[in-house]
C-alpha positions as CSV (number, residue, x, y, z in Angstrom):
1,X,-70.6,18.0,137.9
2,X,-70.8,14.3,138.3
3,X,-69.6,12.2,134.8
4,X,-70.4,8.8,136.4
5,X,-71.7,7.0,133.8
6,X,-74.7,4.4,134.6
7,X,-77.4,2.4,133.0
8,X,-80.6,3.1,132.9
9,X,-82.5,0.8,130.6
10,X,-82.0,-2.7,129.1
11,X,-83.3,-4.3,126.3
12,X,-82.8,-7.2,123.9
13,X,-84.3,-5.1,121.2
14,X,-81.6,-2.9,119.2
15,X,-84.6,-0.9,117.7
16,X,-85.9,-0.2,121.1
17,X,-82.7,1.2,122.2
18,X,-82.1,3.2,119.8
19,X,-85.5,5.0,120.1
20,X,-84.7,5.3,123.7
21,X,-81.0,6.4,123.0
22,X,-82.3,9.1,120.2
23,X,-85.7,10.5,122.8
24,X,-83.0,11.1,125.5
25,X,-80.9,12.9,122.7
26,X,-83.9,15.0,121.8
27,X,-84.1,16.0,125.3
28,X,-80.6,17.0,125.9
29,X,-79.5,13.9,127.2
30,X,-76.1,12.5,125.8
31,X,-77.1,8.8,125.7
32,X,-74.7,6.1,124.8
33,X,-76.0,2.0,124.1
34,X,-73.7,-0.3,125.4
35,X,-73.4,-4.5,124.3
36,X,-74.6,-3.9,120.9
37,X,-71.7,-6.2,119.6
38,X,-72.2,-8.8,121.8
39,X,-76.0,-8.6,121.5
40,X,-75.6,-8.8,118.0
41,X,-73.6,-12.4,118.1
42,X,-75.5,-13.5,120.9
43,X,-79.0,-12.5,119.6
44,X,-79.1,-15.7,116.9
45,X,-78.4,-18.0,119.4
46,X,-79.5,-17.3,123.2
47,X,-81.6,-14.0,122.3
48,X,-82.7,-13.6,126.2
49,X,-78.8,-13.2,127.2
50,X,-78.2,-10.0,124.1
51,X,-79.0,-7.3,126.5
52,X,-78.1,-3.7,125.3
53,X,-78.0,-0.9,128.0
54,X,-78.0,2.9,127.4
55,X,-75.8,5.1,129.3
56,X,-76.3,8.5,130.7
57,X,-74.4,10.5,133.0
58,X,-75.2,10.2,136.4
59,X,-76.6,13.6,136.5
60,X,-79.2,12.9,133.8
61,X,-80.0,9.2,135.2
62,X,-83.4,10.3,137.1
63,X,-84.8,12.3,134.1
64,X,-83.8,9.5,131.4
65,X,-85.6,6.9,133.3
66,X,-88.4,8.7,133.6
67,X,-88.8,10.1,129.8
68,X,-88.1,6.5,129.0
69,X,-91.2,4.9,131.4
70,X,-93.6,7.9,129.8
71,X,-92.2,6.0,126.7
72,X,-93.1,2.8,127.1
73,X,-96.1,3.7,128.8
74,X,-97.2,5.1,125.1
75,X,-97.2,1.7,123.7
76,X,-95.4,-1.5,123.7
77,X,-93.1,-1.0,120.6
78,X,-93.2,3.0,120.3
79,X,-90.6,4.8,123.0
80,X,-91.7,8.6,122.3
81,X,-94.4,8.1,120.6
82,X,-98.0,6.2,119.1
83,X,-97.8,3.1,117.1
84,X,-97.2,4.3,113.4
85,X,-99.2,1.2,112.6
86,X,-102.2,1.7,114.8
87,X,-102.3,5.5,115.0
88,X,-104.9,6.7,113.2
């Protein structure tokens, strides 16, 4: 089994990543973010250089990519899912 760990998304938005990290979860991916410190400190001042990525395995890198494109294709602010705000 290969445990090479690599990204798979990037965002400057902790929310977003954490949706991303928690669908991937649902799905039986073990998803880590990485750069959430740094993004955090950097966010206030340069908030195009606070990147956060999320990790998977190697293994899962194909299928977390694309549940996280079918994510995004949803909507704009919504991994996983319809706008709470616009749904009806």
């Amino acid at each position: 089994m290969n445990d090479r760990i690599v990204s798979v998304a990037s965002t400057t938005n902790i929310v977003v990543a954490t949706m991303w990290r928690e669908l991937l979860t649902a799905e039986g991916i073990h998803a880590e973010l990485g750069g959430t410190n740094m993004a955090t400190s950097l966010y206030a001042m340069m908030p195009q250089l606070a990147a956060i990525d999320v990790f998977v395995r190697e293994a899962d890198a194909a299928r977390a990519r694309e549940l996280i494109d079918e994510a995004e294709s949803e909507g704009p602010d919504s991994p996983g899912g319809p706008d709470p705000q616009t749904a009806p």
